[in-house]
C-alpha positions in Angstrom: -16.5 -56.5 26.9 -14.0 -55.1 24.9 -12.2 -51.9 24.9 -10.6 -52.2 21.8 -11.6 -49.9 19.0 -11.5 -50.5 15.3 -10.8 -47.8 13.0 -13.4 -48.0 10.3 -12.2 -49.1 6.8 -11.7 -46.1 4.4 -13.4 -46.2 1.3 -10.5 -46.7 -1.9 -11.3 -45.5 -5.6 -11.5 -48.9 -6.0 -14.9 -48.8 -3.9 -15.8 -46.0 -6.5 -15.1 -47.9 -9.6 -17.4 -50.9 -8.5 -19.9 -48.7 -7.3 -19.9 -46.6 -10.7 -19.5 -50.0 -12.6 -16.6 -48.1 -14.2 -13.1 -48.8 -14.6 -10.4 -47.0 -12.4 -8.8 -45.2 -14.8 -12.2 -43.3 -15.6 -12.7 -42.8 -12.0 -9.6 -40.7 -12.0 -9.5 -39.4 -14.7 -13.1 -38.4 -13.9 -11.5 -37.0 -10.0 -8.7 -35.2 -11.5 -10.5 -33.2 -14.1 -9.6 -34.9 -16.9 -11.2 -34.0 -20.4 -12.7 -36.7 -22.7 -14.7 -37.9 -20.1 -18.8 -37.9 -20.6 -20.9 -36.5 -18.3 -23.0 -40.0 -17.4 -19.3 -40.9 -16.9 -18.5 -38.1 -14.4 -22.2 -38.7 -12.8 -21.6 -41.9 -12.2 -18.5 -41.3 -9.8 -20.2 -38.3 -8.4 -23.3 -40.5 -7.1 -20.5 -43.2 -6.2 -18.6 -41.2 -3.9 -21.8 -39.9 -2.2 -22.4 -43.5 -1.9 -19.5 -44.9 -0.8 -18.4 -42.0 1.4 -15.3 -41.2 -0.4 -12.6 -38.8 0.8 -9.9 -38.4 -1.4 -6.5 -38.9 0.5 -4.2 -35.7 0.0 -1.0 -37.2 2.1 -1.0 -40.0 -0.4 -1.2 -37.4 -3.5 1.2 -35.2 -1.8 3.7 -37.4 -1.7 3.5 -37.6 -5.5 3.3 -34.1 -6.2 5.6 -32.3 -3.4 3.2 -30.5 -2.6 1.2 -30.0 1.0 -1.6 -27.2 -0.5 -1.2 -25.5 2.4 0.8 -22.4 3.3 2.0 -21.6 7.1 0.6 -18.0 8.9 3.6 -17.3 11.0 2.3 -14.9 13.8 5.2 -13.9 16.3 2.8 -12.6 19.2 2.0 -13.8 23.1 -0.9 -15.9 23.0 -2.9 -13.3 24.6 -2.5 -10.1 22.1 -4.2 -12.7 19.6 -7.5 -11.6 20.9 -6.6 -8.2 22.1 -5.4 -7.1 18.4 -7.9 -7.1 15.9 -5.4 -6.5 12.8 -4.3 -10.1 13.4 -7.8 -11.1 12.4 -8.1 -8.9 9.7 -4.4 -10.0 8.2 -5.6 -13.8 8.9 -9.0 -13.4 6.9 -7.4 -11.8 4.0 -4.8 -14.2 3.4 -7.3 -16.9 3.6 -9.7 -15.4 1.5 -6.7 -15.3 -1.3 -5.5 -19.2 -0.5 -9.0 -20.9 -0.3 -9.5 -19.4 -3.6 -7.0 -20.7 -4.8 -7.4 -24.0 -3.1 -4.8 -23.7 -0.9 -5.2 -24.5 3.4 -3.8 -21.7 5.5 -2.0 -23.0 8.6 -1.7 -20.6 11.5 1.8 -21.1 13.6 2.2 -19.0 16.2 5.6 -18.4 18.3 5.4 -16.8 21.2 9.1 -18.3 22.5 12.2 -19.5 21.3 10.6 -23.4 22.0 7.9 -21.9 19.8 10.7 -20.7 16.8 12.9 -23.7 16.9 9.1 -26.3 16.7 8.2 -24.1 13.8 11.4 -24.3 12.0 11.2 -27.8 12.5 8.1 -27.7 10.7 8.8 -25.6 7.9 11.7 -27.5 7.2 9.4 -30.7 7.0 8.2 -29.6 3.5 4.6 -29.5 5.3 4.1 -26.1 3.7 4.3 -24.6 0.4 4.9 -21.1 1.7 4.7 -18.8 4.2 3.1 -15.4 5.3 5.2 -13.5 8.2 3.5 -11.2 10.6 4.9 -9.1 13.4 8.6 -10.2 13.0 11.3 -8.6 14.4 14.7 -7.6 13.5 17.0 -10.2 12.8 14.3 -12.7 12.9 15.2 -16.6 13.3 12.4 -17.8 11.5 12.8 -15.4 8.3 16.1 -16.7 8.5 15.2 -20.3 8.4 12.6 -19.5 5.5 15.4 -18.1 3.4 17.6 -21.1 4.3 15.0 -23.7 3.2 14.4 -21.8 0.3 11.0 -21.7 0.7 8.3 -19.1 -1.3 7.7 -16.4 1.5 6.2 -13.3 2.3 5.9 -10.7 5.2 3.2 -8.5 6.1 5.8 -5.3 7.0 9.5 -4.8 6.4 11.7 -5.8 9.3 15.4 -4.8 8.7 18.2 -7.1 9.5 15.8 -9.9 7.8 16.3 -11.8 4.2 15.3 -10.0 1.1 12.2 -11.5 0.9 8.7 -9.6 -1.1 6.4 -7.8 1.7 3.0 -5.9 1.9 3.1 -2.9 3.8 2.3 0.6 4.6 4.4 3.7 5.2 4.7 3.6 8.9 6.9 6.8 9.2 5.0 9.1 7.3 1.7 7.9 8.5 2.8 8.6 11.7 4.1 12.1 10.8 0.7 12.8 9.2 -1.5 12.6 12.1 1.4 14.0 14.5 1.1 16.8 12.6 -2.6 17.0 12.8 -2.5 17.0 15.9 0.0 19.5 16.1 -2.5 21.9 13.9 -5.4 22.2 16.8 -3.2 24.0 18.9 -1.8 21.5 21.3 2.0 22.7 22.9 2.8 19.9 24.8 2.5 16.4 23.2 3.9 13.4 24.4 3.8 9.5 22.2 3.3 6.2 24.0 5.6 4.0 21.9 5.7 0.1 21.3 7.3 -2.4 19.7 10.5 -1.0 19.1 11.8 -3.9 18.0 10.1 -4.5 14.8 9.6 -1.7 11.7 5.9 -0.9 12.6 6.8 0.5 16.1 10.2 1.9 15.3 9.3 3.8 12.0 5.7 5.2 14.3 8.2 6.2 16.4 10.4 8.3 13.8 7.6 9.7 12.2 6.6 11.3 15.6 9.8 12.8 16.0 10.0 14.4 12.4 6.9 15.8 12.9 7.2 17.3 16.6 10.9 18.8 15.1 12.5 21.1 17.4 9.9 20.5 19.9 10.4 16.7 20.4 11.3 15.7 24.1 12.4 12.3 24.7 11.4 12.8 28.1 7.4 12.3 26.5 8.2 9.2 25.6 7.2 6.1 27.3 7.9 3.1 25.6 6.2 -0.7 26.0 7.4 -3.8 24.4 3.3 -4.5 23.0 0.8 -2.7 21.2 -1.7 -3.3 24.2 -4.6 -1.5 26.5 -2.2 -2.4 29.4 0.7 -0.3 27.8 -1.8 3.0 26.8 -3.2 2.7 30.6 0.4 2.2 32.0 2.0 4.7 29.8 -0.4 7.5 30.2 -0.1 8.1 33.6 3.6 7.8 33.7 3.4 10.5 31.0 1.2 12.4 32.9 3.8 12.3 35.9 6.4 13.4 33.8 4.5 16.1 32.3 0.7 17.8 34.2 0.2 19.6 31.8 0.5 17.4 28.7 -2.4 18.5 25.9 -1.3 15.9 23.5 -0.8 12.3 22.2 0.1 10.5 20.0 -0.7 6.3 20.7 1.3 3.6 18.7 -1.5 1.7 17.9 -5.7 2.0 18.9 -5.4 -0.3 21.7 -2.9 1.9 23.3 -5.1 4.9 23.0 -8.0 3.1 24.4 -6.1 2.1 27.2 -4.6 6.1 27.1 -8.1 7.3 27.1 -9.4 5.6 30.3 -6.3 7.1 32.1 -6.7 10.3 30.9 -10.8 10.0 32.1 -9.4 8.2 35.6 -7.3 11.7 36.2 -9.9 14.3 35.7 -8.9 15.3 32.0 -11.0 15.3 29.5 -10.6 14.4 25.9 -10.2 16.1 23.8 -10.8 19.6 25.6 -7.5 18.9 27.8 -5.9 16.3 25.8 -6.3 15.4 22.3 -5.3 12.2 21.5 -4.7 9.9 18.4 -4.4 6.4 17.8 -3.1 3.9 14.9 -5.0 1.3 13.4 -8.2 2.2 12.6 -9.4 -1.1 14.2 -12.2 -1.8 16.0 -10.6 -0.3 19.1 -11.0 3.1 17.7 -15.1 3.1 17.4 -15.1 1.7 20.8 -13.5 5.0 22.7 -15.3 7.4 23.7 -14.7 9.9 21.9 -14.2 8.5 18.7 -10.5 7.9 18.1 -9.0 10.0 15.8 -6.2 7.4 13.9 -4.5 6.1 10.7 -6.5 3.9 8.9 -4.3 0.8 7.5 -5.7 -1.8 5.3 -4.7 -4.9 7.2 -7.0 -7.4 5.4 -5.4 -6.2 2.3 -2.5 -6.6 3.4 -3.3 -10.1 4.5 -4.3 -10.8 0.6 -1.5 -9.4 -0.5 1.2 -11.1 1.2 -0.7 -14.3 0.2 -0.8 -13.1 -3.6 2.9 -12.5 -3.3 3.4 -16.4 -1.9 1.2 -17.6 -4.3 3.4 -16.1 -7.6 6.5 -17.6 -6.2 4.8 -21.0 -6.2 4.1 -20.0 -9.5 8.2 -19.0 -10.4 7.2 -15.5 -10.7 8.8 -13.2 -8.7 6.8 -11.7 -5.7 7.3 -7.6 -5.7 7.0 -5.7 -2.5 4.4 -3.4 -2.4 3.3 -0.7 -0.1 -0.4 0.3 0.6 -1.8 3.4 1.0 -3.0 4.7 4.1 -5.8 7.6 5.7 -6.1 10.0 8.4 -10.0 9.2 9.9 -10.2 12.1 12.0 -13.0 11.8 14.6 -13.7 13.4 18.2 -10.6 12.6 20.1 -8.6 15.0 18.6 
């Protein structure tokens, strides 16, 4: 018996035409939206491709056009913080809810090494995109750098110095973070400490500087702790080394919900209750923050519209309009843990 398999013969527009009784040129001008074509016409083709099985082959049209329809989702993440951090998702379905729309594929590339940068540069360079949206990159950032090279329509979601001029969708990071510091600061709590991460892009740096305007004169670099991820394993970590450094620490402020969740269980593992000892507020307003117990108290940022709007900004450079940055607004949801 034979091993050997045969690919099965893809129907042409060719199969169409017979099966319509029509000529080619009608067929595609019929698949291609054409006016001046009747509607027994366009019927025809429609029951002929249902017929005939039909797929239209986009490789072979995008060669024609230049263009691939489909626009890259650069995430530069560990594989694992994919399914810890819910804003991914969020980002993800809001740029795909702009592209589909548009009729655009979105392509999700995700580095998590330099083998992972260099493959996707590679990639990019292929023309196998149209564009590109740019999440969590850091300063300096190869891959931005390689955009800008190619010349290819970009956009990130947040603003990473040292990177091309390129448009972005953001949110104020320094004075949400000054906001609900400063909350915080208003229920009467004297000693507050911040479990900081990712330093190395704008999101954690500019948290980080919005702490320390609002603490003032009171800021102590000695409360602290810093963690290269916005995880549960950084807030669990970095709460009791803050509570080492500091007993009788009443508040604090996490870089992102996940670190507060993981800042909670610490806190509830030592004895101290929240938010009678220690109150404590987050970033985010993800899914993370309904899940503590308390409530988490934390910025709300939009991060499916940001999402869409990074992929708006994409899709008016394809269109040789220019893509303006724009920065969303975000809330203070203040709930039990504070």
């Amino acid at each position: 018996m034979s091993l050997t398999r045969t690919r099965a013969r893809r129907a042409t527009i060719n199969d169409v035409a017979d099966a319509a009784g029509l000529s080619r040129g009608t067929v595609s001008r019929v698949m291609n939206g054409e006016k001046y074509v009747s509607d027994e016409a366009k019927q025809a083709v429609e029951e002929a491709i249902a017929r005939v099985g039909y797929v239209r082959n986009n490789a072979a049209r995008n060669l024609v056009t230049q263009e691939s329809r489909a626009i890259g989702l650069i995430i530069h993440e560990p594989h694992s913080l994919l399914f810890e951090d819910p804003n991914i998702g969020s980002i993800l379905l809001g740029a795909n809810e702009v592209l589909s729309k548009a009729d655009y594929q979105l392509v999700s590339l995700i580095i998590d090494s330099d083998r992972d940068s260099r493959r996707v540069a590679d990639y990019l360079r292929g023309g196998l995109v149209d564009g590109a949206v740019i999440i969590s990159a850091r300063a300096s950032d190869p891959i931005a750098a390689a955009i800008a090279d190619i010349g290819l329509p970009a956009a990130f979601v947040g603003h990473p110095e040292g990177t091309p001029a390129l448009p972005y969708a953001a949110i104020d990071n320094v004075e949400a973070a000054r906001s609900i510091t400063k909350r915080l600061l208003e229920t009467g709590r004297e000693q507050v400490g911040m479990i900081a991460s990712a330093l190395d892009r704008d999101s954690g740096k500019d948290r980080l500087a919005g702490f320390r305007a609002a603490m003032g004169d009171r800021f102590d670099p000695n409360l602290v702790v810093e963690y290269p991820l916005y995880t549960y394993a950084a807030g669990l970590e970095g709460m009791q080394e803050l509570l080492r450094r500091a007993p009788h620490l009443d508040g604090v402020f996490a870089a992102s919900d996940a670190v507060a969740a993981g800042a909670m269980t610490a806190l509830q593992e030592a004895g101290r209750r929240v938010p009678e000892d220690v109150g404590i507020v987050g970033f985010d307003d993800s899914s993370w923050a309904l899940r503590c117990r308390p409530q988490l108290s934390t910025v709300r940022q939009p991060a499916d519209l940001l999402g869409s709007t990074a992929a708006e900004l994409v899709l008016a450079q394809l269109q040789g309009l220019p893509g303006t940055p724009r920065v969303l607004e975000t809330t203070i949801m203040w709930r039990g843990s504070a």
